[in-house]
Biopython code that builds the backbone (N, CA, C, O; Angstrom):
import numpy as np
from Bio.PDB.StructureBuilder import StructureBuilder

atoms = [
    (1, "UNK", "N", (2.955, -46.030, 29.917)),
    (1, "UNK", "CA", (3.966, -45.180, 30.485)),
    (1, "UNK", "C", (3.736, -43.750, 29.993)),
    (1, "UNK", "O", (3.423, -43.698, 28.804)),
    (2, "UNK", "N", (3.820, -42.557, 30.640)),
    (2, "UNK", "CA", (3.891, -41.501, 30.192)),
    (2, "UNK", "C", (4.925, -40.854, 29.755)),
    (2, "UNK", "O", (6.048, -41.157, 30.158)),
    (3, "UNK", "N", (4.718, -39.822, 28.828)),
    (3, "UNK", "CA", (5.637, -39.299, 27.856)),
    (3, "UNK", "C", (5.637, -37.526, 27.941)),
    (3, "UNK", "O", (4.664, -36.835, 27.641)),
    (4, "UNK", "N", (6.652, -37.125, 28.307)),
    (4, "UNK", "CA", (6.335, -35.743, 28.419)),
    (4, "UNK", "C", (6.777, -35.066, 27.029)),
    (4, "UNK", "O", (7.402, -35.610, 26.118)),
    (5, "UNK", "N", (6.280, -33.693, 27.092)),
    (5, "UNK", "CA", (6.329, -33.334, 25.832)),
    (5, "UNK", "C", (7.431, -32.802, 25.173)),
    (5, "UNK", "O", (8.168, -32.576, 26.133)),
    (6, "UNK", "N", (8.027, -32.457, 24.209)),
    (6, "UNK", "CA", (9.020, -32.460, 24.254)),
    (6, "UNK", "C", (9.329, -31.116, 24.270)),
    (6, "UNK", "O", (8.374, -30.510, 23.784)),
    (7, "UNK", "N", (10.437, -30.172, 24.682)),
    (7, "UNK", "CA", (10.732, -28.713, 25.226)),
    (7, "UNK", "C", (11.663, -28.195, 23.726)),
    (7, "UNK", "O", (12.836, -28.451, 23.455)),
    (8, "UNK", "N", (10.862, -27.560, 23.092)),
    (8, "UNK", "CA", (11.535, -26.534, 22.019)),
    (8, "UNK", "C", (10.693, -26.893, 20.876)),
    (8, "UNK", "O", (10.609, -26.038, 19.995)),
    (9, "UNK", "N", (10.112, -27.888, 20.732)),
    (9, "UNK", "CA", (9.678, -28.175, 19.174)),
    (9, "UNK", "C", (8.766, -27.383, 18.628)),
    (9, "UNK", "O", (8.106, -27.818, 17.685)),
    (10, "UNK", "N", (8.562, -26.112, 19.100)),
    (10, "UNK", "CA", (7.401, -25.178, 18.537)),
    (10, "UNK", "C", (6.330, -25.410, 18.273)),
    (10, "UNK", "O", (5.976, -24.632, 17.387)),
    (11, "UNK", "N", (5.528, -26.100, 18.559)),
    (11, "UNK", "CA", (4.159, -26.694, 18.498)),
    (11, "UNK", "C", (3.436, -25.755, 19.415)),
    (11, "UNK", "O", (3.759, -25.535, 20.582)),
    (12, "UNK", "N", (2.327, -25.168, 18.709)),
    (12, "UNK", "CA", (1.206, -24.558, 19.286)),
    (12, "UNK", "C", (0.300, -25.487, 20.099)),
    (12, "UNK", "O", (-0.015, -26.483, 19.448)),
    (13, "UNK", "N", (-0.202, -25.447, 21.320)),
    (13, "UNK", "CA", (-1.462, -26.523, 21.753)),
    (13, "UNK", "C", (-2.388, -25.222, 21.784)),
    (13, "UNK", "O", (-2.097, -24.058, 22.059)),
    (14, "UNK", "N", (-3.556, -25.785, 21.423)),
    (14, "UNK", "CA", (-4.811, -24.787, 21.186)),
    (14, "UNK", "C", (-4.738, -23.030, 20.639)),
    (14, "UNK", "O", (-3.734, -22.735, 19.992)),
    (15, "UNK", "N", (-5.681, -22.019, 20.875)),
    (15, "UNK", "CA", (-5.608, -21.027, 20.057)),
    (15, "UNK", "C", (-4.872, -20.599, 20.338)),
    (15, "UNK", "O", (-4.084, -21.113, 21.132)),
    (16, "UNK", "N", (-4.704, -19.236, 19.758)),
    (16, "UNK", "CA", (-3.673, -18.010, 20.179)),
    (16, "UNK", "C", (-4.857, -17.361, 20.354)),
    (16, "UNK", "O", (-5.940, -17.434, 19.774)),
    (17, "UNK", "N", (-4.231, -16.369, 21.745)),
    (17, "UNK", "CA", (-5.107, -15.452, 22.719)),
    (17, "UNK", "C", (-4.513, -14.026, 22.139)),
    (17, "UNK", "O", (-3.415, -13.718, 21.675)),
    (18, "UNK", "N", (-5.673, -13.334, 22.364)),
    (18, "UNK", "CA", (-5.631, -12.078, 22.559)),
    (18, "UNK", "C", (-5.167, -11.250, 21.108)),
    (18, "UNK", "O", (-4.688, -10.118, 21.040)),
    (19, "UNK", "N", (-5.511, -12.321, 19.833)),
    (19, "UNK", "CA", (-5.718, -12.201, 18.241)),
    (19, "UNK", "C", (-6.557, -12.418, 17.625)),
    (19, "UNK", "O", (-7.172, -13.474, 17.767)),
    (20, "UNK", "N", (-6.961, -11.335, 16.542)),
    (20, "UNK", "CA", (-7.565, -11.473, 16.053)),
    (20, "UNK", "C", (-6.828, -11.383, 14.310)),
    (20, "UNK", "O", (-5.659, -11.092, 14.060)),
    (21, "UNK", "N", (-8.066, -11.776, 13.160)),
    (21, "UNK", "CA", (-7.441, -11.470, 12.023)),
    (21, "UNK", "C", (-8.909, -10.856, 11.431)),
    (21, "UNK", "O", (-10.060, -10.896, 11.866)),
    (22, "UNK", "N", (-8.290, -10.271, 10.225)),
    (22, "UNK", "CA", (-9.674, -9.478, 9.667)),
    (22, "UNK", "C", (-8.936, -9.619, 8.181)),
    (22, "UNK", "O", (-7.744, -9.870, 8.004)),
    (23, "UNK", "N", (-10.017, -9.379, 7.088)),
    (23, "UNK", "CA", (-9.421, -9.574, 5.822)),
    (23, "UNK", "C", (-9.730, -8.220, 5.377)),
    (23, "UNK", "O", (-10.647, -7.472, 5.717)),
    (24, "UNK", "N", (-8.389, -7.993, 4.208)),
    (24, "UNK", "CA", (-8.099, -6.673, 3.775)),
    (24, "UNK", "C", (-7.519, -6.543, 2.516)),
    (24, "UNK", "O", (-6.693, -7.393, 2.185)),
    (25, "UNK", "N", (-7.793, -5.652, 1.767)),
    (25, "UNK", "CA", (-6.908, -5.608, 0.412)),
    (25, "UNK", "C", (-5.503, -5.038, 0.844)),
    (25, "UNK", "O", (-5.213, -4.403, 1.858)),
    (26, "UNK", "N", (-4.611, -5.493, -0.338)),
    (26, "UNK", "CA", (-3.106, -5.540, -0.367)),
    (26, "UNK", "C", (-2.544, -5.716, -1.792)),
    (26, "UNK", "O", (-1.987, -6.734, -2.203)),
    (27, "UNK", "N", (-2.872, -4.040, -2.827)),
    (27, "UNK", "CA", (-2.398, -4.193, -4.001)),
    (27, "UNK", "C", (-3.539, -4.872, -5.115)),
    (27, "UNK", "O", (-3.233, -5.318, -6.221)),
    (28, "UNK", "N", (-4.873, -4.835, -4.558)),
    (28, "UNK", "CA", (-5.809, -5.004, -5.051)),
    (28, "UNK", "C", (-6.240, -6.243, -4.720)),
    (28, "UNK", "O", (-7.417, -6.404, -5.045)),
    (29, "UNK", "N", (-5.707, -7.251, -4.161)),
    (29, "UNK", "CA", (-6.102, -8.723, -3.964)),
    (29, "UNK", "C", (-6.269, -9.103, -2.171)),
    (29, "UNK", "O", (-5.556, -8.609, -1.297)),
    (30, "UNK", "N", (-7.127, -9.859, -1.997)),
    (30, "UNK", "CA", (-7.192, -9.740, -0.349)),
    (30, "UNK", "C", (-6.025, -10.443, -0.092)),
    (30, "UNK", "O", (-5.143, -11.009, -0.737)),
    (31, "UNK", "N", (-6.398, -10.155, 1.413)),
    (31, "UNK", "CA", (-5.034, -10.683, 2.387)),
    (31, "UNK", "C", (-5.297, -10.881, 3.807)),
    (31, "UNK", "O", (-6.112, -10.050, 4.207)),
    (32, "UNK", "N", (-4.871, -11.734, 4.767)),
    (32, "UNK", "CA", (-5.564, -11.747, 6.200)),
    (32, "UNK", "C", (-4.163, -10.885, 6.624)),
    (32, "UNK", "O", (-3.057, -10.657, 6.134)),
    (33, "UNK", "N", (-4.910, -10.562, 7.824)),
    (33, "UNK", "CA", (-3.878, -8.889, 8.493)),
    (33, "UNK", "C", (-4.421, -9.574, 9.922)),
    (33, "UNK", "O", (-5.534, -9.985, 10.252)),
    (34, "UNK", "N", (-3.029, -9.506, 10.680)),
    (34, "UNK", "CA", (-3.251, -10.276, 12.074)),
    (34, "UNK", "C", (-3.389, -8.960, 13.043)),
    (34, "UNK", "O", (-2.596, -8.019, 13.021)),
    (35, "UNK", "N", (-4.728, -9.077, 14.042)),
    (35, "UNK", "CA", (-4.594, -7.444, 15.304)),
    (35, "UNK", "C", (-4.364, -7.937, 16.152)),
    (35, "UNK", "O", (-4.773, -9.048, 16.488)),
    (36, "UNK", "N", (-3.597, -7.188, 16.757)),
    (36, "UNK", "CA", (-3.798, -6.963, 18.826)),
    (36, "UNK", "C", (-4.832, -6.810, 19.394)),
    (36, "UNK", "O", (-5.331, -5.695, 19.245)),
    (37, "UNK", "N", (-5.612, -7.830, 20.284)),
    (37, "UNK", "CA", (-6.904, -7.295, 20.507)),
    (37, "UNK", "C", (-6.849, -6.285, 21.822)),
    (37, "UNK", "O", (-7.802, -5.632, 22.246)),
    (38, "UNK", "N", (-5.281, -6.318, 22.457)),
    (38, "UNK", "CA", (-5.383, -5.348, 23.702)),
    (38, "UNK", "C", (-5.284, -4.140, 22.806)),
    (38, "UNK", "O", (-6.175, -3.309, 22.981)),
    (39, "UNK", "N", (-4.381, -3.870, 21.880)),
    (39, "UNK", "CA", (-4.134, -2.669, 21.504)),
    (39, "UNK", "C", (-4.352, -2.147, 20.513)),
    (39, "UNK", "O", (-4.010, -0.981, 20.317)),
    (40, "UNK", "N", (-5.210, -3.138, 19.305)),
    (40, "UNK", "CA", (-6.022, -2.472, 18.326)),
    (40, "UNK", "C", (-4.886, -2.589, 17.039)),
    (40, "UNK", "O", (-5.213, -2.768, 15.865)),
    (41, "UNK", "N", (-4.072, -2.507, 17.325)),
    (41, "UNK", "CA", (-2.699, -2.544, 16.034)),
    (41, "UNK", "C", (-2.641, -3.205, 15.265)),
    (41, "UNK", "O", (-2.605, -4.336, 15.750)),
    (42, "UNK", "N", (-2.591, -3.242, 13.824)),
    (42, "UNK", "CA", (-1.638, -4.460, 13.220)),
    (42, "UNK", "C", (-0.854, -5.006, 13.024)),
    (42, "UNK", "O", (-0.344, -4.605, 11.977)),
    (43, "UNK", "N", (-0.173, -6.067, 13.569)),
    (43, "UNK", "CA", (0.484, -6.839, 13.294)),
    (43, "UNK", "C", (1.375, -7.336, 12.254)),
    (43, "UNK", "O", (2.535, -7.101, 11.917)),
    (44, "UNK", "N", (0.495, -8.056, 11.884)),
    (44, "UNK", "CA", (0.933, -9.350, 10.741)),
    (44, "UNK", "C", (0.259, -9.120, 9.254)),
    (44, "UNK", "O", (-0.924, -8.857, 9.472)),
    (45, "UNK", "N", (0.456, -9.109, 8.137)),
    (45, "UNK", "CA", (-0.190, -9.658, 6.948)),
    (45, "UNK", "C", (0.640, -10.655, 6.262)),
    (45, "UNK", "O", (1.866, -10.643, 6.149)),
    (46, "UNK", "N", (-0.367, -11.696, 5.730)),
    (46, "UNK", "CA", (0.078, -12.824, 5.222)),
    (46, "UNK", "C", (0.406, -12.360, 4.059)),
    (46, "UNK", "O", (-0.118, -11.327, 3.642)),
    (47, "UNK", "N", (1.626, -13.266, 3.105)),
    (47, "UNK", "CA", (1.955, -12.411, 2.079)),
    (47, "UNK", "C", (0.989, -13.047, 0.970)),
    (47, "UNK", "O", (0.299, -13.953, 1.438)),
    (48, "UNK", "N", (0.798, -12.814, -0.248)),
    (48, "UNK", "CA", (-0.420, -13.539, -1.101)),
    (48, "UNK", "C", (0.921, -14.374, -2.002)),
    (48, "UNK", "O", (2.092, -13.998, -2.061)),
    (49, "UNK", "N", (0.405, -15.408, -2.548)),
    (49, "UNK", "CA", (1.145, -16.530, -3.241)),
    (49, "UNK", "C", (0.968, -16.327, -4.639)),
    (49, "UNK", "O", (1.830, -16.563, -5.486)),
    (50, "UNK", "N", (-0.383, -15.803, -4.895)),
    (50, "UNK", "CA", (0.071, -15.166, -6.649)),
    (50, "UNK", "C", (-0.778, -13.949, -6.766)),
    (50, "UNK", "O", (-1.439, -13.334, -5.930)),
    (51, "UNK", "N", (-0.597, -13.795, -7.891)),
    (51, "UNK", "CA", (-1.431, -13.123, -8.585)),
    (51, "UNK", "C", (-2.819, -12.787, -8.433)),
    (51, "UNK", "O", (-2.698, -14.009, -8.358)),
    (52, "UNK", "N", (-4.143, -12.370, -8.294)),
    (52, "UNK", "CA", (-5.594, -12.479, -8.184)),
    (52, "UNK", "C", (-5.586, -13.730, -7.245)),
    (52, "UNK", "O", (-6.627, -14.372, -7.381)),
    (53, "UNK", "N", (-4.772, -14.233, -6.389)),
    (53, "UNK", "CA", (-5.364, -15.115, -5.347)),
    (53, "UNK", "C", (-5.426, -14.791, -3.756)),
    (53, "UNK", "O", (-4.773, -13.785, -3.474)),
    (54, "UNK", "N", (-5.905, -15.261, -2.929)),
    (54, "UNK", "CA", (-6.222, -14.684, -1.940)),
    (54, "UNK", "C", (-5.034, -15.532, -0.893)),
    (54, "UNK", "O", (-4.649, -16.680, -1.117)),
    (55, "UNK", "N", (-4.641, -14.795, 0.111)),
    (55, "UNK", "CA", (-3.670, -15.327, 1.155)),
    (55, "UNK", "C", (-4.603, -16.266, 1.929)),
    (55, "UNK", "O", (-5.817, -16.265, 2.129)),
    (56, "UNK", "N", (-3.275, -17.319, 2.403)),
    (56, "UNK", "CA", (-4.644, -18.506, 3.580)),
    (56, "UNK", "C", (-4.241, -17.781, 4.755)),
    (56, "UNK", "O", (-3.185, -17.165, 4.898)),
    (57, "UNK", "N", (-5.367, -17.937, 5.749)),
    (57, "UNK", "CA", (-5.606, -17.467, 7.095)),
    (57, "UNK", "C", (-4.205, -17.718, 8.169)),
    (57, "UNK", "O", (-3.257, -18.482, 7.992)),
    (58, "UNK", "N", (-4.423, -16.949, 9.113)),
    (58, "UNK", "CA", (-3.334, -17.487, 9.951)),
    (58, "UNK", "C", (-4.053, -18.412, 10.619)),
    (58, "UNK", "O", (-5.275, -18.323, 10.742)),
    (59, "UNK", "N", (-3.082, -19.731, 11.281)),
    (59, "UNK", "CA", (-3.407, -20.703, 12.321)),
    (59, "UNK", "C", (-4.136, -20.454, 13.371)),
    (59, "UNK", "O", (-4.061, -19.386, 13.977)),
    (60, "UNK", "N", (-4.664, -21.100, 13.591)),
    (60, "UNK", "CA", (-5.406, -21.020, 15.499)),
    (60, "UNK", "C", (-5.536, -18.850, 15.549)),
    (60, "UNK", "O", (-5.068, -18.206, 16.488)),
    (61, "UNK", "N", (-5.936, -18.483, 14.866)),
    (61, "UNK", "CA", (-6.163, -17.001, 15.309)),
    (61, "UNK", "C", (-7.587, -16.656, 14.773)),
    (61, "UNK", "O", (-8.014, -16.906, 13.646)),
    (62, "UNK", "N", (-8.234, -16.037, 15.789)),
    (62, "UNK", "CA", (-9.836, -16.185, 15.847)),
    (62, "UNK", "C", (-10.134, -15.072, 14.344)),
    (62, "UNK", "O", (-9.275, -14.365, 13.818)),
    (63, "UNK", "N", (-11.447, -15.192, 13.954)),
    (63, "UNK", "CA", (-11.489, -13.892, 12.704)),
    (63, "UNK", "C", (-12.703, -13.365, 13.143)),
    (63, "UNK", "O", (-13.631, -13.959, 13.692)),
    (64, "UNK", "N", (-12.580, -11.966, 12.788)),
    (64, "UNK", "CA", (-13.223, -11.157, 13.342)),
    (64, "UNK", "C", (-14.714, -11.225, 12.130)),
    (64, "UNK", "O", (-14.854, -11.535, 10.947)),
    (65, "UNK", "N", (-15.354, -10.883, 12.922)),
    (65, "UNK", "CA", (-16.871, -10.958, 12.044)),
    (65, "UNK", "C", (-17.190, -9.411, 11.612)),
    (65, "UNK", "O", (-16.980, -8.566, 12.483)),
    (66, "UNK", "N", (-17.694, -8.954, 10.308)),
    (66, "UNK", "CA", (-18.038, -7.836, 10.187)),
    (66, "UNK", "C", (-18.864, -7.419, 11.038)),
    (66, "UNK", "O", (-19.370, -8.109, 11.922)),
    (67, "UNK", "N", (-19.093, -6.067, 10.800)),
    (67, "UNK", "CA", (-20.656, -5.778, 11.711)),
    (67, "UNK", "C", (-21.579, -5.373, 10.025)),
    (67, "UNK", "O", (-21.256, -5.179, 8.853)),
    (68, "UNK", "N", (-22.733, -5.412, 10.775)),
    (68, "UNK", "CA", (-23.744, -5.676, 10.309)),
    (68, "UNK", "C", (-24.200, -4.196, 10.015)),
    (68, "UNK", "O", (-24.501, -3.426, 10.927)),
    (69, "UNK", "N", (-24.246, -3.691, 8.074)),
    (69, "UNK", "CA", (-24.752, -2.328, 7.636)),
    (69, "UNK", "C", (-26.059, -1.900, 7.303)),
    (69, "UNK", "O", (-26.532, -1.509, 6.237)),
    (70, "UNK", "N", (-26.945, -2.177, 9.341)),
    (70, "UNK", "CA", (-28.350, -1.635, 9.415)),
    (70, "UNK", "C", (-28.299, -0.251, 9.382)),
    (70, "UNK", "O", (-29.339, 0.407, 9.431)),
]
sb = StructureBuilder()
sb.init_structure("model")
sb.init_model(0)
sb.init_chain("A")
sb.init_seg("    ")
for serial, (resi, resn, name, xyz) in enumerate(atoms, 1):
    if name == "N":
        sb.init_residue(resn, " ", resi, " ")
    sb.init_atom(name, np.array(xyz, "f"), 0.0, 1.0, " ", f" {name:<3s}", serial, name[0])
structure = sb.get_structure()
């Protein structure tokens, strides 16, 4: 029998579009910082959990790759 899904439970299905994340310092310790890829902005930064440790990534949001210092 089929089961439809259920309407409100906040569940993501697959990525989030049109985000990116890039990693950045924040008070000397990194941090992921969520962009707009239409509009270049930042968003989001994850907050860090201690001390000298690094924030975890956001969910389903693609990460941007450095470029390359030829």
């Amino acid at each position: 029998m089929a089961v439809n899904k259920p309407v409100g439970d906040n569940a993501r299905k697959g990525a989030v579009k049109r985000r990116s994340q890039v990693k950045t310092k924040l008070g000397g310790a990194s941090a992921w910082t969520k962009r707009s890829k239409s509009s270049g902005k930042l968003m989001a930064a994850k907050k860090l959990v201690a001390k000298k440790t690094s924030a975890k990534k956001f969910k389903g949001v693609r990460t941007e790759k450095r470029a390359s210092k030829r």
